[in-house]
Structure formats: structure tokens, C-alpha cells
C-alpha positions as CSV (number, residue, x, y, z in Angstrom):
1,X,74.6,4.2,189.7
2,X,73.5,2.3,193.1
3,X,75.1,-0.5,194.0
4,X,73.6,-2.2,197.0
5,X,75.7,-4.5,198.7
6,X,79.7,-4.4,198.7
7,X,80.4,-7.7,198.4
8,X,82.0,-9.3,195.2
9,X,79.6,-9.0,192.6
10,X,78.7,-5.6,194.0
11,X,82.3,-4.4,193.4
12,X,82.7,-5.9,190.2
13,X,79.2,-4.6,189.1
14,X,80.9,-0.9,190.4
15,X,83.8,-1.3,188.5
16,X,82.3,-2.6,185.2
17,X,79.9,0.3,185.5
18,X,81.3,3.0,187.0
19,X,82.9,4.9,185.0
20,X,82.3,8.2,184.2
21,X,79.1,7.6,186.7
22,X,78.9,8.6,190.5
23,X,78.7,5.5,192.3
24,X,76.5,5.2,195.6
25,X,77.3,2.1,197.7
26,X,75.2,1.1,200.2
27,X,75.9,-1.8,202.6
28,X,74.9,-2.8,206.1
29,X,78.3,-3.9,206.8
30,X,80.5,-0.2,207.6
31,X,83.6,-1.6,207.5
32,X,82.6,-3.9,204.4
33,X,81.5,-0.7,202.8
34,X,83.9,1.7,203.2
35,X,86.7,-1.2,202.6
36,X,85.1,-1.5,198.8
37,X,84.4,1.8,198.8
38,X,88.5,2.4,199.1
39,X,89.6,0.6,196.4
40,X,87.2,1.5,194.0
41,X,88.2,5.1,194.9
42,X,91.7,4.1,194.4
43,X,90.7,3.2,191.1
44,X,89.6,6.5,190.0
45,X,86.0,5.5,190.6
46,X,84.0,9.1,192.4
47,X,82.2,6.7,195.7
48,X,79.6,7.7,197.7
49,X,78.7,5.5,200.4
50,X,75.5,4.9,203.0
51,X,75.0,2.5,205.1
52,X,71.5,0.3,204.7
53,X,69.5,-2.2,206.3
54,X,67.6,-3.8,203.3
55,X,65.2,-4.9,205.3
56,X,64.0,-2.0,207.1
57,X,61.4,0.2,204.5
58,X,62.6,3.3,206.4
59,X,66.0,2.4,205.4
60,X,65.4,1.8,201.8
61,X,63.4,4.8,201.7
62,X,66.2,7.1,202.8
63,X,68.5,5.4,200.4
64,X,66.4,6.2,197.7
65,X,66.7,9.8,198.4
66,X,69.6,10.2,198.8
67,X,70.6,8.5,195.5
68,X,67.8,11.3,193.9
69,X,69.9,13.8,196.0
70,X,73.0,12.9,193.8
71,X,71.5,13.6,190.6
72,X,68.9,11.3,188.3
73,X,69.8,7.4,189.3
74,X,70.2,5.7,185.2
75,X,71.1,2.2,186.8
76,X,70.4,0.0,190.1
77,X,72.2,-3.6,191.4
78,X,71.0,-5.2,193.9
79,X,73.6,-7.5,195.2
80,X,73.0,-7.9,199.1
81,X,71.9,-11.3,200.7
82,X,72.5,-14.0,203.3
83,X,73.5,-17.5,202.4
84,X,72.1,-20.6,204.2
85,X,75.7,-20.8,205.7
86,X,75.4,-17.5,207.4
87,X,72.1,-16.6,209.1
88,X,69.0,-18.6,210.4
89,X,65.5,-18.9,208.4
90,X,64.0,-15.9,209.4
91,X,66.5,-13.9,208.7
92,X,67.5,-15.2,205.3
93,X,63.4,-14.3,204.5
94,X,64.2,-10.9,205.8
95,X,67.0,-9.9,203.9
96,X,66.6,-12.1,200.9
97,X,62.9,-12.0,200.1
98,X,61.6,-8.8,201.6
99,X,64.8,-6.9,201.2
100,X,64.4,-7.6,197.7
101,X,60.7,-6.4,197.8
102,X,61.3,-3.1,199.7
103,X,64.3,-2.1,196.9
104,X,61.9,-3.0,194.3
105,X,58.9,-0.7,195.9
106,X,61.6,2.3,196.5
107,X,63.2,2.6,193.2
108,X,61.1,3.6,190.8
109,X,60.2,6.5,191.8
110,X,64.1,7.8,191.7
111,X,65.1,6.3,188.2
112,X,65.5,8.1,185.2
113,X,63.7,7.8,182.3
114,X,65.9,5.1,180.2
115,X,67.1,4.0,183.4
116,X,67.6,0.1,185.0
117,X,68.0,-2.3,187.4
118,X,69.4,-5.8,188.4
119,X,68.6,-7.9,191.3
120,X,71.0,-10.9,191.9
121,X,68.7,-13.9,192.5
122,X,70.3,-17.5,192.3
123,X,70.0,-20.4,190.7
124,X,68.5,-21.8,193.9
125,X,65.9,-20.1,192.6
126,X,65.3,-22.5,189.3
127,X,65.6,-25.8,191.5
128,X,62.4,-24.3,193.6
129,X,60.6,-27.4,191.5
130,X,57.0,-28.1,192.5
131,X,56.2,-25.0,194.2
132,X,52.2,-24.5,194.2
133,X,50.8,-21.7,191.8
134,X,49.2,-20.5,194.6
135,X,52.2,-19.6,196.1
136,X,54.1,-18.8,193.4
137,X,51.2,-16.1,192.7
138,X,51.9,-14.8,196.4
139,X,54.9,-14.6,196.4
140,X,54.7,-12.5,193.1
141,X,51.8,-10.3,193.9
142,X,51.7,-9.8,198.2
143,X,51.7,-6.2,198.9
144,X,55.2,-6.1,200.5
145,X,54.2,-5.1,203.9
146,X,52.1,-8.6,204.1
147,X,54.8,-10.6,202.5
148,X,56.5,-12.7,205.3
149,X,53.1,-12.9,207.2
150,X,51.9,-15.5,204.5
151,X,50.9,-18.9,206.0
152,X,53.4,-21.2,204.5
153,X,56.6,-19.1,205.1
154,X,56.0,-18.8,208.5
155,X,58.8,-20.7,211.3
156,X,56.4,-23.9,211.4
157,X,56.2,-24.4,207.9
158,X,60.3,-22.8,206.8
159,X,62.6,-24.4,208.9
160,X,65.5,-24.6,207.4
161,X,67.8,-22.0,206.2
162,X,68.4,-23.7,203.0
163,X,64.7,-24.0,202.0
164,X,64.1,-20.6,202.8
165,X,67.1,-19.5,200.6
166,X,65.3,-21.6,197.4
167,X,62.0,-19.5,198.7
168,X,63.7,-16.1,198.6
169,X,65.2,-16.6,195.4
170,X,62.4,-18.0,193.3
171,X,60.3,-14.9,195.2
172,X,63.6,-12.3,193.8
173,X,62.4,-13.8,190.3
174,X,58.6,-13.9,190.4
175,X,58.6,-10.1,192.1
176,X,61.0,-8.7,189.5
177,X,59.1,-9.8,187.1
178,X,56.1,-8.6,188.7
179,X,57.2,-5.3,189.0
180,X,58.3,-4.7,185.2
181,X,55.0,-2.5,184.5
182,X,55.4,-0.6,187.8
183,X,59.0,0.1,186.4
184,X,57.6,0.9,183.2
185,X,55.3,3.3,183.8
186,X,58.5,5.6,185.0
187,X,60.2,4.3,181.5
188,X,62.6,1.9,183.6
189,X,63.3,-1.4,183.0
190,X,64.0,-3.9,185.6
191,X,65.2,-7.7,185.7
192,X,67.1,-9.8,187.9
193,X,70.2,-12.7,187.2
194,X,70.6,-16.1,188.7
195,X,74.0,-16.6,189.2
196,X,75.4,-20.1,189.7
197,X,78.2,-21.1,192.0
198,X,80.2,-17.6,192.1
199,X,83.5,-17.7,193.1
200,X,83.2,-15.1,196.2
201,X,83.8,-15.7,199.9
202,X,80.4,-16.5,200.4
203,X,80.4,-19.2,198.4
204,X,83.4,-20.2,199.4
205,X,81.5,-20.7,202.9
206,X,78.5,-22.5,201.3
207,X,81.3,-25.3,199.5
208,X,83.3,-25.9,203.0
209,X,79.8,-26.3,204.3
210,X,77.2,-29.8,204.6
211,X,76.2,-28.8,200.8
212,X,79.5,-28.5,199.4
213,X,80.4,-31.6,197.9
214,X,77.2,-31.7,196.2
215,X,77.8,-28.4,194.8
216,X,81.2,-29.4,193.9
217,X,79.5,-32.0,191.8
218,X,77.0,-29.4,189.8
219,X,79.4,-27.4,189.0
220,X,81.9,-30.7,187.9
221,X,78.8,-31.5,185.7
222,X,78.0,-28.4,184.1
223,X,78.9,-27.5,180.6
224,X,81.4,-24.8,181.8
225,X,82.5,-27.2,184.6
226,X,83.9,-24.4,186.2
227,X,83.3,-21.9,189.2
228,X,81.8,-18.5,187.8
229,X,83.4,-15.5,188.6
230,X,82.4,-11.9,189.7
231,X,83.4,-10.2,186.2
232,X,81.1,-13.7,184.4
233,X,78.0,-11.5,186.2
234,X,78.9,-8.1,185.7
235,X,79.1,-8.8,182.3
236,X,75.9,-9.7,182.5
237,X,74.9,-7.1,184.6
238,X,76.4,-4.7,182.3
239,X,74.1,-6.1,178.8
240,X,70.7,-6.0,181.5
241,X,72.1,-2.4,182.3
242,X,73.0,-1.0,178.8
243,X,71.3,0.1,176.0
244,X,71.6,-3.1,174.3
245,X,69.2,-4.4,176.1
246,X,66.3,-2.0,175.7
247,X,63.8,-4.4,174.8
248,X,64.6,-6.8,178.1
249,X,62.3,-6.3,181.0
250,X,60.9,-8.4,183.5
251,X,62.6,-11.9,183.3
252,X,65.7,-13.2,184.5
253,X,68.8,-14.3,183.1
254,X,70.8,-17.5,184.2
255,X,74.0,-17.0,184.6
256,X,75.4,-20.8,185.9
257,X,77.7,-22.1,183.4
258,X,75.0,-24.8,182.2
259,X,74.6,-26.3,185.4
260,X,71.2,-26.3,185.3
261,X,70.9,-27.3,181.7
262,X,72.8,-30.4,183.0
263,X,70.6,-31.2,185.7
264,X,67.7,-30.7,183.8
265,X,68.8,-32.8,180.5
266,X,70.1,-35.8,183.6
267,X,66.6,-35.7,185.1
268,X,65.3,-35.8,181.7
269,X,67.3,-39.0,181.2
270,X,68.7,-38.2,178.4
């Protein structure tokens, strides 16, 4: 089982699915990484760990194989990205669009037959409202290597961190579900989740930041009217994972505690 990224839902993605499984963590963060690593190993978990720069193809390649070096890879969860809080545009694209992009490309040529992955978009990623089909179709299709030299994510037309986080996670959504037949041909599935407002320190950042109180007031809104938790998405990571979900491929599954349901139905006026 890979795990890519260390972070919250990457630890309690590990610990929901580890069991019994040899876990390789990759991070770009070292002390991060071996810091997660640690107490998952003090839970009885069996931890590799390798450091990786998502958006680097080089890097992801050598990730790759050394997760085939451990044995045949049954499940992938890719959890790494930069919020609008912590990096500028062009990094955000970096990490958050094409880091997405490489992992996908990588992969499938390492999983096992029944295997699966999860990418961790965001519900940023439903509010991308009005986006051309043009450029939804780009950002879907674009051989990887061309991806951030498309016209209209370049630094004239992105220029702000937030709008290039809503890029890079409606792009984590269209290329997953792009990728579904690639994944099939190797008899993989793959799909990603849009979490809503998680309750992990990078959050926490993004609500003591210019965009908290509005966030503050989605997630007062929402049906669950509560911040989600790291276990709310490994439980969902663990039904994409499983067997129980053999017949899912290729789409993604909100995981926001209705507040999109609420701000759709309040747009709706109804």
C-alpha cells in the first residue's frame, strides 16, 4: 500500500489500511515523513519510507519502483498538496495539478491486478463553476509533459493562489477520470475524493487565513454543520480501496458533509 504524503489524511488512510499490508510512505517533507512514519510503526504498522518530490517525473518514477521492489502494489493514496495559504500560484499548479498527473502516469504500470487508487482532490474543485469545455477537455486529456504550458494557466492569466487551487482540483477530478481505461487495461481501478473542510493543520491555516470566515460559514451551513475529520475520508478511502467497490472507477466521491448540497440548493433559491 502507497501512501503519498504524510500529512493527516495520509496517516489516517495508513492506519485504516495498513494492516497486514507493507506500507510505503513517501513525502517531500523528511522530517514530516519519518515523524508519521514513527508512530505508525509504533502502532505495529511494517513502514517503509522515501522521500518524493511529486512534481518531478524522475521522482515519481523512482517511487514507482521501488514500491514494485516491495512486492505487487494492491492499493495507492495520493494525499500530497499545497493549500492557497502555503505556496504561490505556480507552485500550487506544480504540486497540485501536475503532481497529480505524474502519479497518475507512473502507477499503473506497478499495480496489481484487482488493485486501486485514491487521489484527494477537494471540494474547491466542484465550485470551479463556469469553466469552458475547452478547458475542461485540457485539462482532462493534455499529455502531462504539456500540461502547465497551456495558455490560460500560465502567470498572466493564474494569479492568484486561490484560483489556481480551484484549477488544480477540478484538473485532480477531470484526469482521474480520464485515466480510468488506462487503469483498466492493467485491471486497476482508480478514482479520486473531494474532501470538504478537514480538520488537519492545513486547514487549520486556510480558516485563520483571509478565507476563513467564509469557510466558517459553509461549513455552519452544511447539513453536517461540522468540520470533517481525517478518519470521515479514510473511511471513504477505505470503500474506493476495498473490494466493495469493484464496480467504481473513474469518478469522484464528495466527501463535505453537504456543504455543497447547501450551496447549491441556496443558489437554487430554494
Amino acid at each position: 500500500m502507497v501512501i503519498i504524503g504524510a500529512g493527516g489524511m495520509g496517516r489516517a488512510i495508513a492506519r485504516r489500511m495498513g494492516s497486514g499490508r507493507q506500507l510505503l510512505l513517501a513525502d517531500h517533507d523528511e522530517a514530516t515523513l519519518e515523524s508519521a512514519a514513527g508512530l505508525l510503526r509504533g502502532e505495529g504498522h511494517h513502514v517503509t519510507t522515501r522521500a518524493v518530490d511529486v512534481s518531478d517525473r524522475d521522482s515519481v518514477a523512482a517511487l514507482a519502483e521501488a514500491a514494485a521492489g516491495l512486492g505487487p502494489v494492491s492499493g495507492l493514496a495520493h494525499t500530497a498538496g499545497l493549500s492557497a495559504v502555503q505556496a504561490p500560484t505556480q507552485a500550487i499548479l506544480r504540486v497540485d495539478l501536475l503532481g497529480v498527473a505524474l502519479v497518475l502516469d507512473a502507477f499503473p504500470a506497478v499495480m496489481a491486478r484487482g488493485g486501486a487508487g485514491v487521489v484527494i482532490a477537494s471540494l474547491a474543485g466542484h465550485m470551479a463553476a463556469g469553466l469552458p469545455a475547452a478547458h475542461e477537455r485540457a485539462l482532462a486529456t493534455t499529455p502531462t509533459p504539456d500540461l502547465l504550458a497551456l495558455p490560460f494557466l500560465g502567470p498572466d492569466e493564474v494569479t492568484d493562489p486561490g484560483a489556481a487551487y480551484v484549477l488544480a482540483k477540478r484538473a485532480n477530478a477531470l484526469r482521474v477520470r480520464a485515466a480510468a481505461a488506462a487503469w483498466g487495461e492493467r485491471g486497476a481501478r482508480i478514482n479520486s475524493i473531494s474532501p470538504g473542510v478537514i480538520s488537519t493543520p492545513m486547514a487549520m491555516e486556510e480558516l485563520d487565513g483571509d478565507n476563513g470566515e467564509q469557510m466558517r460559514a459553509m461549513v455552519g451551513a452544511s447539513a453536517a454543520g461540522r468540520l470533517g475529520t481525517p478518519d470521515d475520508i479514510a473511511a471513504a478511502a477505505s470503500f474506493l480501496l476495498g473490494p466493495q467497490a469493484g464496480f467504481v472507477t473513474g469518478t469522484d466521491l464528495l466527501v463535505d458533509g453537504g456543504v455543497i448540497a447547501a450551496l447549491s440548493t441556496s443558489a437554487s433559491g430554494r
